[in-house]
N, C-alpha and C positions, 0 to 999 in steps of 0.2 A: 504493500500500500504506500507506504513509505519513499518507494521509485517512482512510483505512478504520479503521486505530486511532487515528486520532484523533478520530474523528467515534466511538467505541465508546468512547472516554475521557469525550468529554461529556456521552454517554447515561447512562453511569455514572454522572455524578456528581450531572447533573439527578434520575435518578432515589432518589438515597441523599440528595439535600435534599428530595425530594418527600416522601417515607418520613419524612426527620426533622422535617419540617413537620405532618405528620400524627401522628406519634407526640407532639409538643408538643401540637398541639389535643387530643388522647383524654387527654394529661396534666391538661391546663388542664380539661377535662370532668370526669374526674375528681375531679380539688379540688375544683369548682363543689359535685358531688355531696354529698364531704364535706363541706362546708360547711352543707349545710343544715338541720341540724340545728339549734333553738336554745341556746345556751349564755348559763349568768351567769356574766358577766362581772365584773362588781361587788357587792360588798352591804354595805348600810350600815344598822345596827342588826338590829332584827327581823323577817327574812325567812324564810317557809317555801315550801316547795314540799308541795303534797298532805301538807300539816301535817305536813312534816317540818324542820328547819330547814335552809335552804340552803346548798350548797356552792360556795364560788368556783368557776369553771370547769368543772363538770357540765354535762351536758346537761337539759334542759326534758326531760319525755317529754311524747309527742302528749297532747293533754288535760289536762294539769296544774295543778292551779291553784296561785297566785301571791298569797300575800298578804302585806302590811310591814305594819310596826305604829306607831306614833309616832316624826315624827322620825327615819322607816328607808326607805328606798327599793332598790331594786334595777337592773340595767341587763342586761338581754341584746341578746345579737347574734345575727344569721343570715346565711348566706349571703354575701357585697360588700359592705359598705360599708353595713348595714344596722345602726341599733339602737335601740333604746327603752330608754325609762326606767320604772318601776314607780315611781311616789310613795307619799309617807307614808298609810299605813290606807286601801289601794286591795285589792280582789279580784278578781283579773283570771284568767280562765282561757285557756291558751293552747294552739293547736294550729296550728304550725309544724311541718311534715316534706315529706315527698315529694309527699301527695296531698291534703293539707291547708294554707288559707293565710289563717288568720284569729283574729282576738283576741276573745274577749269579757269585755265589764268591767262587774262587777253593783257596784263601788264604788268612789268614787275616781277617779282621773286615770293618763296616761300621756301623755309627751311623747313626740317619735318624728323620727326622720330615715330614711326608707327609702329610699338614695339610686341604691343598684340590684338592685329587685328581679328579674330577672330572672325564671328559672322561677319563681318565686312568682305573677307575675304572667301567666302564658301565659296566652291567649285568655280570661282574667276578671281582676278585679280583687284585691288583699287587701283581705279586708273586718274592719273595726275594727266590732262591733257590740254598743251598748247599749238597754236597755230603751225609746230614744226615736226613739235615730236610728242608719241604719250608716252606716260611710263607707269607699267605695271609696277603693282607693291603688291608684297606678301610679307610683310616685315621686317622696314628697314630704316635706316637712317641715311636722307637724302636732301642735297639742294638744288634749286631750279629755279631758272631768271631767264624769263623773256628779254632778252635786250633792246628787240627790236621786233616789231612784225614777223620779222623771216629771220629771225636768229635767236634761239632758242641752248643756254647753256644746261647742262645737268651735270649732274653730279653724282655721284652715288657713293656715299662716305664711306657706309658699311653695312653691308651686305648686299644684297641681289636685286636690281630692277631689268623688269624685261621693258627696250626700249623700240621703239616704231616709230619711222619716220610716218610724219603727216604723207598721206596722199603720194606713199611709195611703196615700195617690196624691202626695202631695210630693216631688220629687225634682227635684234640679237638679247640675251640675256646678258650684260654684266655682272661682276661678281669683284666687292673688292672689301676689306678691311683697313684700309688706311687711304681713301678719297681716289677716285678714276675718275674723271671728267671727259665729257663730248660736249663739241657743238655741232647744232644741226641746222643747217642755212638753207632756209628754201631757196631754190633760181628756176629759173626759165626753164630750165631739164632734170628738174625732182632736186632732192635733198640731198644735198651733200655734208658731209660727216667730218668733223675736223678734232683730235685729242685736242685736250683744254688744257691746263697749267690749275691750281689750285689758287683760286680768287673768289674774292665775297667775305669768305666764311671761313672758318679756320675750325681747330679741333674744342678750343676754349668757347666758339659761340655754339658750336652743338651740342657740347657739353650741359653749360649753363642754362639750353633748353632741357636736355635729359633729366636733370636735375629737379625739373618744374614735375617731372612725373614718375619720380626715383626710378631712374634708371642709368646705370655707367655703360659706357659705351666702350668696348672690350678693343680698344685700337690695337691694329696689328695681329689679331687671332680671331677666330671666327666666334659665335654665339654659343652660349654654351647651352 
């Protein structure tokens, strides 16, 4: 008799830790959820949203656009561990949500640490796309500055962006730990591809964003 409740004490209790086990994961699901939404986080000088001026800790809405003005920059986040920066007299419009998972920048720059994007990332890429080139993400640390219309710098500080010339057959994966730069110049006969030199940004300004979402950036070795 003596086994019987006790062996009906362990089934109990196995099962009210399986239950609380699963009630933690639909929690943690949950958050994920809310999360993903973009939010600014920071702003510094003049920043609007859909020409209105921004609000710290607001949400982005899907399609937004995003522009600073001199010496103004902005920073949103998404989701883990996820965030960018908006640079000085950049136009970026952004569509972060549910079903949507991509930036586009008609001017300007944006630095970025997307350290876990999770659903952002399900069975496709985030795609960062300007007038020259896109670039897939799956989790990385990257910079990118429209210069011009038709010249378009990337970066890829560390680790992997798949890169596609606008309105070409060029494409390739980069892969780098310590900063590999292209430029992609559209002309008259498709895009032409040119290695870049390390300019903009340096190790200490991508840093100092990682930092905004605890994360060290492992220069020189891959992710652990």
């Amino acid at each position: 008799m003596r086994k019987i409740v006790l062996l009906a004490l362990i089934t109990v209790l196995v099962v009210s830790s399986l239950a609380a086990s699963g009630t933690r994961e639909k929690d943690s699901e949950r958050l994920d959820k809310e999360k993903i939404d973009a939010v600014l986080t920071y702003i510094q000088g003049e920043v609007t949203i859909n020409n209105q001026p921004g609000v710290e800790g607001s949400t982005v809405p899907l399609g937004a656009t995003v522009k600073t003005g001199e010496d103004s920059a902005a920073e949103i986040t998404f989701g883990s561990q996820n965030i960018f920066r908006v640079e000085a007299e950049t136009i970026t419009t952004i569509h972060i949500g549910k079903d949507e998972r991509r930036i586009q920048i008609q001017k300007g720059s944006i630095d970025a640490i997307f350290e876990r994007l999770g659903v952002f990332a399900d069975n496709d890429r985030f795609r960062v796309e300007t007038p020259s080139v896109v670039a897939g993400i799956r989790g990385t640390v990257f910079y990118i500055n429209v210069e011009k219309q038709e010249t378009t710098y990337l970066c890829t500080c560390h680790g992997t962006v798949h890169q596609e010339a606008a309105e070409d057959s060029v494409e390739k994966d980069v892969t780098a730990y310590h900063h590999k730069a292209y430029r992609y110049i559209k002309t008259d006969s498709g895009v032409k591809v040119e290695s870049g030199t390390l300019v903009y940004h340096d190790d200490e300004s991508m840093q100092s964003l990682g930092n905004k979402i605890d994360v060290k950036i492992p220069w020189g070795r891959p992710a652990e």
